[in-house]
Structure formats: C-alpha cells, structure tokens
matplotlib code that plots the C-alpha trace (Angstrom):
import matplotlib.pyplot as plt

x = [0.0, 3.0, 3.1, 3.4, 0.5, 2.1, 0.9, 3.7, 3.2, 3.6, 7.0, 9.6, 8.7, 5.9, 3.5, -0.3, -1.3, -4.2, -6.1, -5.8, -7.5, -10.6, -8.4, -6.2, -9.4, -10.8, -7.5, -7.2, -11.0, -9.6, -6.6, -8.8, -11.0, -8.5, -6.8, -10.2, -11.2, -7.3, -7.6, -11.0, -9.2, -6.9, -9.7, -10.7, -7.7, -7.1, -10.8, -13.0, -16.3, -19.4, -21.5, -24.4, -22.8, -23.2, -21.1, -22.8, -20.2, -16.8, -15.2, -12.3, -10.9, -7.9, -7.3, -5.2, -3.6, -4.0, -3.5, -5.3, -8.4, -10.5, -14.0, -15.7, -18.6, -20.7, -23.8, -26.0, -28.7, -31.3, -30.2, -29.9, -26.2, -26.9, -30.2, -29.6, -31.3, -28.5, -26.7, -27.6, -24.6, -25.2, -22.0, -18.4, -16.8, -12.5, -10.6, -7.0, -4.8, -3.7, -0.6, -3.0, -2.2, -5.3, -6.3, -9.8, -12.0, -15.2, -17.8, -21.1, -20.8, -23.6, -25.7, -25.1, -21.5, -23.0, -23.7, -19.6, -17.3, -16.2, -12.6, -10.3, -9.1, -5.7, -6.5, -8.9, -5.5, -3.6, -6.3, -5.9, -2.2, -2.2, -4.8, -2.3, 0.6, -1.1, -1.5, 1.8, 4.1, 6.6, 4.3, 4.3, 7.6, 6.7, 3.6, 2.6, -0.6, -1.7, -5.4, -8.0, -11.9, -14.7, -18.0, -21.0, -19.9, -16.4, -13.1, -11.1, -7.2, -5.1, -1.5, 0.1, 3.0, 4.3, 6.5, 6.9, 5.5, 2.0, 0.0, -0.1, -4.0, -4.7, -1.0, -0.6, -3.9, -6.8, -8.1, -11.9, -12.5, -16.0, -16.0, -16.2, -12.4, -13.6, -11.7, -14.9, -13.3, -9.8, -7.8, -4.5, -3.6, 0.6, 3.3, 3.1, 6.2, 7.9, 6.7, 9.5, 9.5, 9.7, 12.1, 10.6, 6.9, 4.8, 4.2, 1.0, 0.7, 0.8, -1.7, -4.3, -3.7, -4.6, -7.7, -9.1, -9.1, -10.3, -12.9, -16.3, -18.9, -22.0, -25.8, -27.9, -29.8, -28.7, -30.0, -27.2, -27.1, -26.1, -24.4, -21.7, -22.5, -21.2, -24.8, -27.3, -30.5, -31.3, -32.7, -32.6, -30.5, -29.5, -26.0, -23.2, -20.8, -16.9, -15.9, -12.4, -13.8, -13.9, -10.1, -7.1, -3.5, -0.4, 2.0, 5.1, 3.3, 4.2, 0.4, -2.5, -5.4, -7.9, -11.9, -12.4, -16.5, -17.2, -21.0, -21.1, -20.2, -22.7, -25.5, -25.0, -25.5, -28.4, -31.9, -34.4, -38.2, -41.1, -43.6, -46.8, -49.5, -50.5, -53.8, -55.0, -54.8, -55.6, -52.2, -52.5, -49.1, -47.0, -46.0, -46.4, -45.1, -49.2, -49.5, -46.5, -47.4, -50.7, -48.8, -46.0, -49.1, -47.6, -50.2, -50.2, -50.9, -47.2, -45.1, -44.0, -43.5, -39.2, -38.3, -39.3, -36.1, -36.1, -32.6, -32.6, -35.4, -36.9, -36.2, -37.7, -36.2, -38.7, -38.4, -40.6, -40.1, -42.0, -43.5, -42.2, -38.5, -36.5, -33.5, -30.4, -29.4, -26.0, -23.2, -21.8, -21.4, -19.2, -19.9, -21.7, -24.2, -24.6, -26.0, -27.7, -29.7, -30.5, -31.5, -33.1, -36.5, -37.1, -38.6, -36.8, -37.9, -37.2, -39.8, -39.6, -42.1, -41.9, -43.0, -44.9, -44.1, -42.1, -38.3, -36.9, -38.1, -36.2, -37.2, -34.1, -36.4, -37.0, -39.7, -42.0, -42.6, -46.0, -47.6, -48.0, -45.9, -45.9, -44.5, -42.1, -44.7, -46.9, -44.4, -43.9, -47.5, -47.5, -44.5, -46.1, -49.0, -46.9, -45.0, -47.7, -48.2, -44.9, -44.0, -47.6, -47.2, -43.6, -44.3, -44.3, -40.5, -39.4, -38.0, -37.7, -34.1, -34.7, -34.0, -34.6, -36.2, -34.8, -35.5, -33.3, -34.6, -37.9, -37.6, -37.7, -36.0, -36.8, -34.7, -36.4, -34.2, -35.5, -35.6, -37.4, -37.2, -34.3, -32.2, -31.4, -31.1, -27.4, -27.2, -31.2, -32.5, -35.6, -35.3, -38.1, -38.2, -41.0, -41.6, -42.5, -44.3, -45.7, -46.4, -44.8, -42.5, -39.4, -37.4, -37.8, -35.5, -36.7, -35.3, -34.2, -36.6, -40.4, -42.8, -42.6, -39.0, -39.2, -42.4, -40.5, -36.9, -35.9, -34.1, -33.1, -29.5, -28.5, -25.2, -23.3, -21.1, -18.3, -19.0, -19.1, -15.8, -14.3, -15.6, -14.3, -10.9, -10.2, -10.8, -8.8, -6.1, -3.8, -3.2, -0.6, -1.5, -0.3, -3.4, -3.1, -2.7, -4.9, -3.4, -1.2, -2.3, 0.4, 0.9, 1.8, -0.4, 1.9, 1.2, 1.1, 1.9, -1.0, -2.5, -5.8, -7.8, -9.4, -10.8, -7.8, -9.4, -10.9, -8.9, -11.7, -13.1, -15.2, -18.8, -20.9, -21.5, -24.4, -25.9, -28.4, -26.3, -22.5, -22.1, -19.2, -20.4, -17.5, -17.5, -18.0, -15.6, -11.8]
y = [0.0, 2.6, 3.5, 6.9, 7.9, 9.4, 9.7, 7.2, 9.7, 12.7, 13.8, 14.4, 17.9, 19.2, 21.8, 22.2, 25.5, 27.6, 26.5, 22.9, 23.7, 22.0, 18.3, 19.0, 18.4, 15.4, 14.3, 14.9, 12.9, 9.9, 9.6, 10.0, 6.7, 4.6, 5.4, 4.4, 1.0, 0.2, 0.9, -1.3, -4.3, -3.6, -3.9, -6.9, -8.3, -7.8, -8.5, -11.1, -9.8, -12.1, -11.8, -11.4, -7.6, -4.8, -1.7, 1.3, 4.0, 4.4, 7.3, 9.4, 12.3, 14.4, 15.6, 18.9, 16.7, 13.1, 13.2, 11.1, 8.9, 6.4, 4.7, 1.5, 0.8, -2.7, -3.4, -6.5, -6.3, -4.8, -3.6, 0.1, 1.1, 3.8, 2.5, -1.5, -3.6, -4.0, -7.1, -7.6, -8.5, -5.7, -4.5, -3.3, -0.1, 0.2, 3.1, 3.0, 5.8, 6.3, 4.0, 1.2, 0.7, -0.1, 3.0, 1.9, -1.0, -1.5, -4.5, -5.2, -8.7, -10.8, -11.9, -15.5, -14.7, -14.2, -18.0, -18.9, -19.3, -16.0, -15.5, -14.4, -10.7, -12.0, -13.9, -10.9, -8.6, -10.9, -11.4, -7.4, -7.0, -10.1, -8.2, -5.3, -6.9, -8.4, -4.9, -3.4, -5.7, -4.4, -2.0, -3.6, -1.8, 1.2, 1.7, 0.6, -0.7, 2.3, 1.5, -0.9, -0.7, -2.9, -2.3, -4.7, -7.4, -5.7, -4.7, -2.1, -1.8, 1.2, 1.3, 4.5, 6.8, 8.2, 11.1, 11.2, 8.0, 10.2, 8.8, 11.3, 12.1, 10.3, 8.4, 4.4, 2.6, 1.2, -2.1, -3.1, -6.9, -8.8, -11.5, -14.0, -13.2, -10.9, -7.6, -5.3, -2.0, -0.7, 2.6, 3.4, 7.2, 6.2, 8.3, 11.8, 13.9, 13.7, 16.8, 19.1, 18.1, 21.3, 22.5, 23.3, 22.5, 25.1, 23.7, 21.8, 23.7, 26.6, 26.2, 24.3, 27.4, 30.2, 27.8, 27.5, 31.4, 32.4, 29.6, 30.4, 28.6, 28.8, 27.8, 26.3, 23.3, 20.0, 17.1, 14.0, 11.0, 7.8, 6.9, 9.6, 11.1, 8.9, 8.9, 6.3, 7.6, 10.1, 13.2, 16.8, 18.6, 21.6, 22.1, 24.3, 24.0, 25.1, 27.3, 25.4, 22.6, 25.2, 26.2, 25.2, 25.3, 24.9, 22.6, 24.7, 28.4, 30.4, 30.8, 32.5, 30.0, 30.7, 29.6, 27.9, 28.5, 31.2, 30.7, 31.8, 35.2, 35.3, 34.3, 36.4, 39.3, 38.3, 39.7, 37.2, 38.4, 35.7, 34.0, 34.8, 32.9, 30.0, 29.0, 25.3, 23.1, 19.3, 17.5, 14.0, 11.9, 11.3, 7.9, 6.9, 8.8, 8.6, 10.8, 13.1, 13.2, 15.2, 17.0, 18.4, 18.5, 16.4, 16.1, 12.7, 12.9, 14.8, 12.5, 8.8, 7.1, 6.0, 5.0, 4.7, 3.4, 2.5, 3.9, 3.2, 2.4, 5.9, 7.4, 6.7, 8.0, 8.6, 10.3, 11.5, 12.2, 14.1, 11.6, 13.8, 13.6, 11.8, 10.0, 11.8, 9.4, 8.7, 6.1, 8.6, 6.2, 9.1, 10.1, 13.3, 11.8, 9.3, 11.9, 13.7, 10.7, 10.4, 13.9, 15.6, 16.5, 14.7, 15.7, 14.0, 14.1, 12.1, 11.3, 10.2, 7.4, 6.7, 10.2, 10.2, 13.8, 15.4, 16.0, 17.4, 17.6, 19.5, 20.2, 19.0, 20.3, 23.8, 25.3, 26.5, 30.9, 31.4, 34.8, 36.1, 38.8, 37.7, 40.2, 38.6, 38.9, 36.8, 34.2, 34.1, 33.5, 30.7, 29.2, 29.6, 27.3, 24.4, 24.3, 24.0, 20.4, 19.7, 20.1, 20.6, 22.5, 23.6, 27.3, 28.3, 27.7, 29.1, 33.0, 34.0, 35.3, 39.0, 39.3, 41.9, 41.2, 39.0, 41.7, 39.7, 36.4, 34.6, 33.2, 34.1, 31.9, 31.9, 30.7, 29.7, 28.7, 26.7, 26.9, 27.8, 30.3, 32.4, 28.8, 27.9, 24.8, 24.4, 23.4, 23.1, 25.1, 25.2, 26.4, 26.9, 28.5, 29.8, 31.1, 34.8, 33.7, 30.4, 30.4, 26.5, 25.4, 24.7, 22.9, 22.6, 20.7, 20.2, 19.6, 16.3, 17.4, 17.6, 19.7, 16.9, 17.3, 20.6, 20.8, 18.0, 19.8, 22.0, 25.0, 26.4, 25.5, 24.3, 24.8, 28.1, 29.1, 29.8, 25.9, 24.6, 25.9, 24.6, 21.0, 21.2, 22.5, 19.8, 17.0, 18.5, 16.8, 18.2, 15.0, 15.6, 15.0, 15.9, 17.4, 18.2, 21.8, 23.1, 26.3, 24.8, 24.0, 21.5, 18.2, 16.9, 17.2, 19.6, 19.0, 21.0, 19.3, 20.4, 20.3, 18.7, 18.9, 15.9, 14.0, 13.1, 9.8, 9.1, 10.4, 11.8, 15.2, 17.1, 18.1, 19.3, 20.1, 19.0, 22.7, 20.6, 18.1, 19.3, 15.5, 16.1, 14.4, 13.4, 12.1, 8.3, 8.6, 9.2]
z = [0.0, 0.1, -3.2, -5.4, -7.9, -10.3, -14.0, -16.3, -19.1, -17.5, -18.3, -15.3, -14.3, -16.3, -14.4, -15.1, -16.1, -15.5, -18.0, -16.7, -13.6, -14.1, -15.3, -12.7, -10.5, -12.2, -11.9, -7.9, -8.1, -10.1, -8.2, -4.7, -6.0, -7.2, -3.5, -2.0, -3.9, -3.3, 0.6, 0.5, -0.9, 1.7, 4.3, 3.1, 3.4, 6.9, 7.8, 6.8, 5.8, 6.2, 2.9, 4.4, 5.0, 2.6, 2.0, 3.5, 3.5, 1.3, 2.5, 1.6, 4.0, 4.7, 8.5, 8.9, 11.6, 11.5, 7.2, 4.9, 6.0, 4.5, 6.4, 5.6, 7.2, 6.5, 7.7, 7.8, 4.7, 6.6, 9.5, 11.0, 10.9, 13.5, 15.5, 15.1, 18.3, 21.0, 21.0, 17.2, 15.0, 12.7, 11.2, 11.3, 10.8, 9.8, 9.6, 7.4, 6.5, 3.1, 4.0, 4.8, 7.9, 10.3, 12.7, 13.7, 13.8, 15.4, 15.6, 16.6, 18.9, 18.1, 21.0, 20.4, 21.7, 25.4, 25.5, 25.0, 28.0, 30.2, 29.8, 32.5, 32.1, 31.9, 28.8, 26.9, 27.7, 25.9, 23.1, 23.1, 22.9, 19.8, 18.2, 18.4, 17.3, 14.0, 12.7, 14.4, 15.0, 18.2, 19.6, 22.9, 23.1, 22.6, 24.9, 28.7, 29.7, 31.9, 32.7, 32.5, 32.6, 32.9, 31.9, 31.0, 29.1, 27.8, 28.7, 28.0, 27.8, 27.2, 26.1, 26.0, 26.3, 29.6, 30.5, 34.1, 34.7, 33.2, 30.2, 27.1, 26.4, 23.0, 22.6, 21.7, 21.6, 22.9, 22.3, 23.6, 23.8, 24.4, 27.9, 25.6, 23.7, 20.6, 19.7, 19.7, 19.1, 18.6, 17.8, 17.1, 17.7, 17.5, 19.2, 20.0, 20.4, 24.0, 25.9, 27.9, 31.5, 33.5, 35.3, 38.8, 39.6, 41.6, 45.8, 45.7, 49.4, 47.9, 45.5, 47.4, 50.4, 47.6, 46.3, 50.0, 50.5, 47.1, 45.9, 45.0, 45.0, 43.2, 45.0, 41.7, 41.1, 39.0, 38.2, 39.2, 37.0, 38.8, 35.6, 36.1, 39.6, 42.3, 43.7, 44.2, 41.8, 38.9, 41.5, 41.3, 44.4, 46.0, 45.6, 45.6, 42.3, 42.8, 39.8, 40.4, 38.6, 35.6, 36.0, 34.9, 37.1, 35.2, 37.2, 36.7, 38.1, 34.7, 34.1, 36.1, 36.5, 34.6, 34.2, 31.1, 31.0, 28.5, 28.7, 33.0, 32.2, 29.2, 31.0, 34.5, 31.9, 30.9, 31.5, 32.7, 32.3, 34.2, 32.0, 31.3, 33.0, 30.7, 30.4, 31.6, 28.2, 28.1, 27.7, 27.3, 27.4, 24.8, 24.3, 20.5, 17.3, 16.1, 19.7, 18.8, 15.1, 16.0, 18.5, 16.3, 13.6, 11.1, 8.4, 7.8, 3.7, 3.4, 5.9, 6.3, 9.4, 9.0, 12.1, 15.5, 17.7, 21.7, 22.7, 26.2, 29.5, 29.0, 25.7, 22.5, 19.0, 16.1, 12.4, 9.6, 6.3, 3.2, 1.2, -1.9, -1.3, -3.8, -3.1, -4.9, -8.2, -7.3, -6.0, -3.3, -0.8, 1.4, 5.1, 3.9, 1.3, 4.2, 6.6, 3.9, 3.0, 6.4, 7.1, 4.5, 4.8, 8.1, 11.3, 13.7, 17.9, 21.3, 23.9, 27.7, 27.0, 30.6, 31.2, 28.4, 27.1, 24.0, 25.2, 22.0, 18.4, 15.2, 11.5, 8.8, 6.0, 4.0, 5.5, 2.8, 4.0, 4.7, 4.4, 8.0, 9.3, 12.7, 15.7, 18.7, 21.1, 18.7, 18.4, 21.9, 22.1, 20.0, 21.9, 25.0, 24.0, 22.4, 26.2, 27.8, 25.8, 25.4, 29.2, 31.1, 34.4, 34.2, 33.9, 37.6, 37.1, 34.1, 32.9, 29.4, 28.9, 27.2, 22.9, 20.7, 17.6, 14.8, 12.1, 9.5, 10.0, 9.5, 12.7, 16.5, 19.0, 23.0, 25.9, 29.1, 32.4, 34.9, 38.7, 42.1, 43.9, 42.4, 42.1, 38.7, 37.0, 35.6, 31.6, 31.5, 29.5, 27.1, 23.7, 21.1, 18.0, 15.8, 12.1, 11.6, 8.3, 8.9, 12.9, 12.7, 15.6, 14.2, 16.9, 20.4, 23.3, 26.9, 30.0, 32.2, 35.2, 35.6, 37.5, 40.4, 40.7, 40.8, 43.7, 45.6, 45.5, 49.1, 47.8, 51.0, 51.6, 55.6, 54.6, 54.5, 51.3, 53.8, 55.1, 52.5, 51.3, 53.9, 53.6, 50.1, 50.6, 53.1, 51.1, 47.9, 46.7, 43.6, 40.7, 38.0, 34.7, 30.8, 28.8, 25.3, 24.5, 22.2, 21.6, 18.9, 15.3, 14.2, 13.0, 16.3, 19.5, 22.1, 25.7, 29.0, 32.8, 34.8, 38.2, 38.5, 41.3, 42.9, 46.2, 48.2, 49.0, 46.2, 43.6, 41.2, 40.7, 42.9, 41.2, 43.6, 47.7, 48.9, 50.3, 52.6, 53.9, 53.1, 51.0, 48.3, 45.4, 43.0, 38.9, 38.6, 35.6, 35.4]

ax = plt.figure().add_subplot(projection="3d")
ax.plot(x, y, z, "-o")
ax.set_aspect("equal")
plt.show()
C-alpha cells in the first residue's frame, strides 16, 4: 500500500497551467478513487467480511492533523447502521490511512456470543495486545498498559505513552475486547512527540492554600445521574458547584489559573423576564409517534413514518419524512451523502415514553414561507401554547431570557431557564423557535426534570457558602496530569503538565456540595 501515484506519461517535471484547472481536479478525483477502492481491498484483506454484509459508506478524508483517511462501514442487509437492536450482530466499521495501515475497527458482537465461556481478564488482555501486534508488530515496546476498565460485558485496555510515569492524552492505543475473547473495538492514535519536563513544579501547598481562600462557589440546582455522579438515583439537588472545577493550574506556576466557561459570564449578563401565565390546556401523554405526530401537527398525507427506535429504559427515537423527497441518483457512498440521506427532509424528535411527554423535536427540512408577518410577542405567544403540551405544568418555574427582535430572519428563538425560587437549574434550558411567516415550531429541546422534581426539591440551603468551602478544601487533593494543548495547530499534538484537582481519598473530581447536607459528590468517571 506505500506506493506513489504518479501519472507514467507525464514527463519528469511538467507543471499544469491555469487552464488545466478544471483536469487538474478530475484528476485529484480519479486519483482520490482509485486510493479508495485500493484501501477497500486492503480492508478486506485484513478483515474477513461475512457476505451477508453490505457496503454502506466508502469514505475518503484528509485531516489537517491526522493526514489522509478512508472509512468503511458494513452493515447486515437490513439492519440500522446507527439504530440497530443492541446485542444484534449488525455491522463493522474500519478506519485506514492512506498508507494502509489499520487505525480503527469496530464490531457489533452478536448476541449468540454471550452463551460462550467467560474468559479471564488475563487472557482478553492478551487477546488485546495479539490483536495489536497483528496490525503493528513491536508496539508492545513502545507503549505501557496504563489502565483498564470494565463495563458490562467488555473490557477495555489502554496502552500509551508516559512522561513522568504520566499517560499522554490520546498516545498508543486502545483495544476493547468482548468477555467472551472478541476484539470489539480498537484505535490506534501512534506516538506523540515527548513533551518538555519542567524544570521546577509550583508547591502543591501553595496552590491548594490560595484555592481554600479564594474559591467560590456557586448555590444552583442540577440534576445528578447515577451513571456519572457517584450517587445512588437520577434526582434533582440543591448544591453548591466550585468554579475550580472550571479552572485550569499549570504545574510549573508560569500561568494564572484561569476559568475555562465562557458561557457563565454570558449568561449572568443576561436579563431574565417571568412567564406569562399560561392557560390550563388538556395534555395527554405522549407515548407513541401517532401521539407526537398530532402534537407536532404532522399532516399525515405529506409524511411517512421511517423509524421509530427505543434507545434506552426511557427514551424513544422517532423520524418523519416528506413523502415527496426523492432520493439523490447517485453512487456517493461518502460520510456526507450518508448523513444527507438520512436527514433531508425529516422531522426527527425524542420522547420520555416513561414520562410520556415530548423531550426534543427539530425540522431537517426547507420550511416553505407562509404569508403572515408575525411580531415577537406573537411568536412568543405561539411558543407559549406548544409548552404548555410539550412540558404541562412547568411554567411556575421558568424565565424567558430578554431578545430583541430577529429583524433579518424569519424566525424568533426563545430561551427559558428553569428553577425555584431564584435557584437555577445548571445546563437546562428550554429552547423553542417559531416562524414569523408560517407560525410553525421549528425545533424545540426540553429539559431532564419535571414539574414533580421541581415541587419536591428544598431549595433552601442548611449549609453556609463559607461551610461549604471549607468541607471542600479539606478533602482537595492536587493529581498531575499531561493534557493536550490546544493552543497549537500543528501536526503533532503539544502537551502541557498540569494540576488537576481531585478528592484526596478518592482520587476523582469534585462536582458538587451538597448545600443541605455538606455530601461532596464526585464524577464516577476518570
């Protein structure tokens, strides 16, 4: 696969001129297809693909960093390659450069390969590091197993580079492998360039003194996810968020910390007006796609059921499209004109079936103008009475953030926050807009919480801000780490040594402070 493309009867430095642009580019397409069928040979050479698989995307990429890229993804005849049933062996997906060496590969375990024999995690780590070693031989010697995680039925190893005995973010590889001995997903990222070391590193007593006299916390509330939260349920609480968890400390001192959330400034400048009083409407739960159909008023004549997808215990996927879309007459079997397929002209929304209301829902189609001249406040109007279905009862605890206008645009957009009592709901927001010409909603997302959360939730704190800072600067820790800097734009990733603040038992971040009960509630993830 490392070969040169050069034309045979081109003579030895000929240049194109002008005038040749437009072969030049036919020429840059032929060349970027014969590249592409040449690097899907050389996929199926290193992988075996069942023939009941078809090939859904050919893709052909260059990355300002990574270089050249092509994607294969086959999928079962049949199957969903995005919304397939879990647990359904439903396709495989490989990533090569233009050198044809492998990058990524990922595959769908078939359920039938939960009934084989569990294997230790001794042998799956040495089913990874083979697996490795196939596609690059030696690079055991080159990288160190630095971490391993189990989760469900898989295992995952990582095998990076270290500097200081630290892991480099996105260095050496990581190879996923199902209980029962199958590679399930691996990626190859390769080495990065050794970072300097510096030369003095600032007194971790030091920092963690200035961080205990000038941390501030902020009172809101949040909803905590067992998933992520190191908390037993999904419940909304009262809590006090450090603005440390926002800020970054360079190990070596040469840099001021500094808060990395843009958006918190932005939105403490903010005007927030209350809601109008809503009138009592009838809102029946939402639970099917022929129940959010007639909400959204979806006339059934113009749009086609396409799919309706259960993506986890609560949430429900569903799209329409216009019965008069045509698909595009062409081969294109790229990323792009794979998204496009699956996009244009849809209406695509999510629903808490559990709950039984609409969570989100947005248009991918072009809106036809209609021929009203609609005002703000009219809009608003309008928004106001599809809220009142789409999340029944919730207006007690929203505020409509202040806009002028959108004079240049057919559409007016609103921003609700949520909260009680002057405590606001972090990251949950509801956004709606509305056409000036048509009065149609043209998306809409809605928040995690409910009115009950909200009428259950205690939003007067027992603990003190000054208490609570204290709790939290007792149990800090500071934990070394490289992160990529992002400040640079070459080839090669550039890192930074920095300070990262975590539990000193526990070793994980700090999210919250409990404001009732002074609990620190840390990240479940690393």
């Amino acid at each position: 696969m490392r070969k040169r493309y050069d034309n045979p009867d081109e003579p030895t430095g000929t240049r194109p001129s002008p005038a040749d642009g437009a072969s030049e580019s036919s020429a840059e397409e032929v060349l970027r297809r014969k590249l592409l069928a040449e690097l899907k040979l050389r996929t199926e050479e290193l992988f075996d693909i069942p023939q009941t698989y078809e090939l859904t995307i050919a893709d052909y990429h260059e990355d300002k960093r990574e270089g050249r890229r092509a994607m294969f993804v086959w999928t079962k005849a049949g199957e969903d390659p995005i919304w397939n049933k879990s647990g359904n062996d439903s396709g495989l997906s490989v990533e090569l450069n233009d050198q044809g060496d492998l990058i990524e590969y990922t595959i769908d375990v078939e359920e039938s390969a939960c009934d084989l024999p569990e294997l230790p995690v001794e042998e799956l780590r040495l089913r990874a590091e083979k697996f490795a070693l196939d596609h690059y031989p030696g690079v055991l010697k080159l990288f160190s197993l630095t971490r391993t995680k189990s989760a469900d039925s898989e295992t995952l190893f990582f095998y990076e580079q270290e500097v200081m005995g630290l892991p480099l973010p996105l260095s050496g590889f990581r190879v996923k492998v199902h209980r029962s001995g199958i590679v399930s997903d691996f990626r190859y990222f390769g080495s990065q360039t050794k970072p300097k070391v510096p030369e003095s590193l600032m007194p971790k007593e030091q920092l963690l003194r200035q961080i205990a006299e000038t941390a501030r916390l902020d009172l809101r509330l949040d909803f905590l996810y067992k998933s992520v939260d190191d908390t037993e349920k999904d419940e909304l609480r009262l809590v006090y968020e450090p603005r440390t968890r926002w800020m970054h400390f360079r190990a070596d001192g040469t840099e001021e910390a500094r808060e990395a959330d843009e958006d918190t400034a932005s939105e403490e400048s903010a005007v927030w007006l209350p809601v109008p009083e809503l009138p009592a409407v009838e809102a029946p739960a939402v639970r099917t796609a022929q129940e959010v159909q007639e909400l959204l008023g979806l006339d059934p004549d113009r749009y086609v059921l396409l799919r309706e997808v259960k993506m986890d215990d609560r949430m429900t996927g569903i799209v329409w499209r216009r019965r008069d879309w045509q698909p595009a007459a062409s081969e294109d079997r790229s990323l792009g004109a794979f998204f496009r397929e699956r996009a244009e002209e849809t209406v695509k929304a999510q629903i808490d079936s559990v709950g039984g209301k609409l969570v989100s829902f947005i248009r991918f189609e072009e809106e036809i103008p209609g021929e009203l001249r609609l005002s703000r406040d009219a809009c608003l109007d309008i928004a106001l009475g599809f809220l009142a279905r789409m999340q029944p009862g919730l207006a007690p605890f929203l505020q409509l953030r202040q806009q002028e206008e959108a004079s240049d645009s057919d559409r007016e957009h609103f921003d609700f926050r949520i909260g009680k009592q002057g405590v606001w709901l972090e990251l949950e927001h509801i956004r709606l807009s509305v056409n000036k010409t048509s009065g149609q909603i043209g998306h809409a997302t809605g928040p995690s919480v409910d009115p009950a959360h909200l009428q259950a939730v205690e939003v007067t704190p027992l603990i003190d801000e000054p208490e609570a800072r204290r709790i939290y600067a007792e149990a800090l820790e500071l934990k070394l780490r490289w992160e990529i800097d992002y400040s640079g734009n070459g080839k090669r990733r550039r890192y930074r040594l920095m300070y990262r603040l975590v539990h000193k038992e526990k070793g994980r971040e700090i999210r919250w402070i409990d404001a009732r009960t002074g609990e620190l509630i840390c990240s479940k993830l690393d």
